[in-house]
C-alpha positions as MATLAB code, in Angstrom:
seq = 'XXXXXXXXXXXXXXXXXXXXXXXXXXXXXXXXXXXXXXXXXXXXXXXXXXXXXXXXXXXXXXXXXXXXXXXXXXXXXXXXXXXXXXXXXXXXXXXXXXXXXXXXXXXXXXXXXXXXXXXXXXXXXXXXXXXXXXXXXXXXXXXXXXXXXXXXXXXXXXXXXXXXXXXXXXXXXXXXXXXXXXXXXXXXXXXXXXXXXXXXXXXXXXXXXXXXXXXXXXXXXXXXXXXXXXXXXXX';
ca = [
      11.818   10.619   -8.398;
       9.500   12.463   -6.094;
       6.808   10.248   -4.741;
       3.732   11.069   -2.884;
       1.391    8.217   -1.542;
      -2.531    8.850   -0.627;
      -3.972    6.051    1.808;
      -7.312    5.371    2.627;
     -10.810    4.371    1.886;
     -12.161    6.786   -0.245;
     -12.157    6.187   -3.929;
      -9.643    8.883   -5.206;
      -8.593    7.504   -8.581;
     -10.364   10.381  -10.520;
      -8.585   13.162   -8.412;
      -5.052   11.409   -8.992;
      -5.880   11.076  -13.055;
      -6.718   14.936  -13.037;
      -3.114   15.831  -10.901;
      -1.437   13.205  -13.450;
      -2.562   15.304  -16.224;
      -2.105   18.755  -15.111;
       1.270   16.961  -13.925;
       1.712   15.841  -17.253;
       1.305   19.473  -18.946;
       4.075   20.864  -16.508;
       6.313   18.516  -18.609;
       6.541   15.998  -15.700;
       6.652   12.229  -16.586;
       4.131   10.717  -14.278;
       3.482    7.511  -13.018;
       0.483    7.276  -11.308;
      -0.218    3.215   -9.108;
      -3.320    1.492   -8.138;
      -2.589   -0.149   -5.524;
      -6.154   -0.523   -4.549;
      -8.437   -3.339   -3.427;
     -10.880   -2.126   -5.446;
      -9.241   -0.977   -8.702;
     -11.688    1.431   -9.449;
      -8.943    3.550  -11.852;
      -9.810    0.708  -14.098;
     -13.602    2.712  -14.537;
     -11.149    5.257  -16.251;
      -9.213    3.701  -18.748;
     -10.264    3.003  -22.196;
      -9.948   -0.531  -22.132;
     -10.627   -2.707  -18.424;
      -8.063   -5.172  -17.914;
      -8.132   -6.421  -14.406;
      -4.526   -7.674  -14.415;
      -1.049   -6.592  -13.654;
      -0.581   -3.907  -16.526;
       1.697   -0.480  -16.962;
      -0.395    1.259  -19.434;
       0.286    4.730  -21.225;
      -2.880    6.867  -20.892;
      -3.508   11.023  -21.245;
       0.523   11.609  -21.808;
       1.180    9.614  -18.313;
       1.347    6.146  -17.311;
      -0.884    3.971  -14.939;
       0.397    0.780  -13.277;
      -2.989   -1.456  -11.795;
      -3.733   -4.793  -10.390;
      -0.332   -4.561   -8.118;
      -0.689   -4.761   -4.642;
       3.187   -4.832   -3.665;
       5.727   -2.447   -4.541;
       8.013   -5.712   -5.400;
       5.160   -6.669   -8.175;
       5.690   -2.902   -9.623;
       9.420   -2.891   -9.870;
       8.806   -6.259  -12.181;
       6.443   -4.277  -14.371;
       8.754   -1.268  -14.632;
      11.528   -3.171  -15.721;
       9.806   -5.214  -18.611;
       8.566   -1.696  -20.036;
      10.314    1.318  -18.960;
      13.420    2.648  -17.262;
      11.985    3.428  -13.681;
      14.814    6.586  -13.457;
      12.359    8.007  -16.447;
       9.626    9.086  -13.918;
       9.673   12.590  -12.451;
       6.902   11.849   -9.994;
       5.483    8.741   -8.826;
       1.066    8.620   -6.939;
       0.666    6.181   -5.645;
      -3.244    5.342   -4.303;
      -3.390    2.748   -1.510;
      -5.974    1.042    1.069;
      -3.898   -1.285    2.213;
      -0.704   -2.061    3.762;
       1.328   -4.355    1.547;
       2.553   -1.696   -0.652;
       4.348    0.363    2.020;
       4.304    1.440    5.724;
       6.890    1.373    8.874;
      10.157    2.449    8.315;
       9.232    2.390    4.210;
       7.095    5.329    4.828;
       9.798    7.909    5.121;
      11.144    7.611    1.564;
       7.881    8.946    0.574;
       8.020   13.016   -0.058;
       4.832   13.439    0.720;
       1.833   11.332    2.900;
      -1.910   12.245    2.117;
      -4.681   10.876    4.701;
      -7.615   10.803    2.787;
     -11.165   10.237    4.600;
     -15.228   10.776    4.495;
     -17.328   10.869    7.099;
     -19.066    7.185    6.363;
     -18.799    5.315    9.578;
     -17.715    2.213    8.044;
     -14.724    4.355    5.990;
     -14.092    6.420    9.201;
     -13.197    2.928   10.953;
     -11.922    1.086    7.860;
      -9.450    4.253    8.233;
      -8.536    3.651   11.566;
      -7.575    0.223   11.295;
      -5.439    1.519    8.400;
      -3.551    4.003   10.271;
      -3.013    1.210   13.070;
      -1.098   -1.305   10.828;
       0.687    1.582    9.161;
       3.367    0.888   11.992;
       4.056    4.445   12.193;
       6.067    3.802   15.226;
       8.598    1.826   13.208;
       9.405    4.814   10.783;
      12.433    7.249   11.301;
      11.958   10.816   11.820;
       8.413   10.577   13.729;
       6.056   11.815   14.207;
       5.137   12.069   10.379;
       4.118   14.695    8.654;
       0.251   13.886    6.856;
      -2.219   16.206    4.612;
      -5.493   15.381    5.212;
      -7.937   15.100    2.254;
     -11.616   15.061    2.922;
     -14.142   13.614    0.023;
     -16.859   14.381   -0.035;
     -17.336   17.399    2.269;
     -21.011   17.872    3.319;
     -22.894   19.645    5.946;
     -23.378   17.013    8.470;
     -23.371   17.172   12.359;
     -20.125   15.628   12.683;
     -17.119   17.825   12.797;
     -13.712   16.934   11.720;
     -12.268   16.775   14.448;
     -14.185   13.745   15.238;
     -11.900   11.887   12.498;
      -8.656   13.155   14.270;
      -9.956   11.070   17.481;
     -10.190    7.750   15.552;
      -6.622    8.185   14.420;
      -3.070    7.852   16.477;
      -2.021   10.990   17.305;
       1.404   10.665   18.412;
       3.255    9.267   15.085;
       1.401   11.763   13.027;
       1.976   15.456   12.556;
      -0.689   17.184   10.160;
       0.053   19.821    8.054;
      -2.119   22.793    8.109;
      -3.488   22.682    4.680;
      -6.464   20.624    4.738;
      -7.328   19.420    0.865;
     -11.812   19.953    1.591;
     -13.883   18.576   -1.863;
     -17.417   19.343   -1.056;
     -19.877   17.043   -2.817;
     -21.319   18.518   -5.931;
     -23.744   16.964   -9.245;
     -21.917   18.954  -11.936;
     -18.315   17.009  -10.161;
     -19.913   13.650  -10.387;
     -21.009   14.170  -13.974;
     -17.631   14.965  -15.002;
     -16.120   11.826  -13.361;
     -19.028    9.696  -14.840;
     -18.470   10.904  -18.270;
     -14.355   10.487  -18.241;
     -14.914    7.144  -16.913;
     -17.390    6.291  -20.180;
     -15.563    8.886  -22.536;
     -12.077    6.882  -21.313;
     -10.839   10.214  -20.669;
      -9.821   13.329  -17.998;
     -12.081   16.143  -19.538;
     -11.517   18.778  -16.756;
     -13.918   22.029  -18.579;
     -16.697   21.253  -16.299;
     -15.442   20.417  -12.925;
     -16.578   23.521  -10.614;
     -14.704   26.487   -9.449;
     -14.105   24.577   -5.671;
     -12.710   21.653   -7.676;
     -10.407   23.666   -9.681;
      -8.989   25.591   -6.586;
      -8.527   22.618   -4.328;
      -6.470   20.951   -6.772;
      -4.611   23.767   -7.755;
      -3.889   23.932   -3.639;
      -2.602   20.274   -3.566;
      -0.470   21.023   -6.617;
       1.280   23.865   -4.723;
       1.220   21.792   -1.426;
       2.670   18.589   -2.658;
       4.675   18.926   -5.532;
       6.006   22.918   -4.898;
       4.053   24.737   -7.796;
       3.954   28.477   -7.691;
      -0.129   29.619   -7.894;
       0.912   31.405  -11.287;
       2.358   28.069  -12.838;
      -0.841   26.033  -11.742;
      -3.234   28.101  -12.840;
      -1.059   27.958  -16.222;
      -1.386   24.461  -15.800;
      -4.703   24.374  -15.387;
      -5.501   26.606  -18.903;
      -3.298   24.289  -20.851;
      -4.630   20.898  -19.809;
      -8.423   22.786  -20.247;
      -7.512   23.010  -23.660;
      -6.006   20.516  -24.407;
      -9.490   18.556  -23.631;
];
């Protein structure tokens, strides 16, 4: 099972649902995990159920309320085989679920950040009790992920000198999701709709995500874009 974790502050549960399903239409079986403190892939589902639950949603499943990988193995094994998965995202702001010498057995490590001062640090302390130094095979290779993008003073580069430097190697494709109305729309009505409607998202959207799908899970560009036109239709 491939597995591919994105820490950090920023809520990302809407970006993960859309790679689940354009995942999903690749005839991958996906499990996407919350480990969250927040929860907010909850907003998404049709029914809230803030508990420990594996639940079966847009052709791909969603574990939430589990904060340890321990907790997620139990819920596996009362539902499903866990050797059924193709591809495992798992969403994380914390440390509990993995880090030190558990990061490895990842595939792939996405740093995701804003440029909110109290995310930027929240970040920071992150990355500190990530015990990078513990893990085999350092430094590390990370994406970065930036959400929202906006035209701000600060440059990115500021981020980079909040963060370790010496356990972390980042890749050069930076994953950039500029903030946009028509975007936030489309997550507001999934979330109410209990849904991933991807026909509106904008142009930048579409491309960026069609990036990450070649970055992280090795899509061609002519098989995401085919992915892409099949899970549009399929709305």
């Amino acid at each position: 099972m491939k597995k591919v974790v994105f820490f950090g502050a920023p809520d990302k549960s809407h970006l993960l649902l859309v790679l689940g399903k354009l995942l999903t239409v690749l005839d991958q079986k996906v499990l996407i995990v919350d480990s969250t403190l927040a929860q907010s892939m909850q907003g998404y589902l049709p029914q809230v159920e803030f508990s420990n639950s594996l639940r079966e949603f847009e052709g791909f499943d969603v574990a939430t309320g589990l904060i340890t990988s321990a907790q997620l193995e139990r819920s596996i094994r009362q539902t499903v085989d866990e050797a059924a998965y193709d591809i495992m995202l798992l969403d994380t702001d914390h440390t509990e679920f993995v880090k030190g010498q558990e990061l490895p057995g990842y595939d792939k490590r996405v740093w995701c950040s804003n440029y909110s001062r109290l995310g930027m640090q929240i970040n920071a302390n992150l990355m500190q009790r990530l015990c990078l130094h513990e893990a085999e095979g350092q430094p590390l290779s990370f994406y970065k992920l930036i959400t929202p993008t906006l035209p701000i003073t600060i440059p990115e580069s500021y981020i980079d000198s909040l963060l370790p430097q010496q356990a972390v190697r980042w890749e050069d494709a930076v994953f950039r999701f500029p903030l946009d109305e028509r975007d936030m729309s489309v997550e507001l009505d999934n979330q109410h709709h209990g849904r991933i409607n991807i026909k509106r998202l904008t142009g930048t959207y579409r491309r960026t995500v069609l990036d990450m799908l070649q970055q992280l899970f090795d899509c061609d560009a002519k098989t995401a874009r085919r992915a892409w036109a099949r899970a549009r239709k399929r709305a």
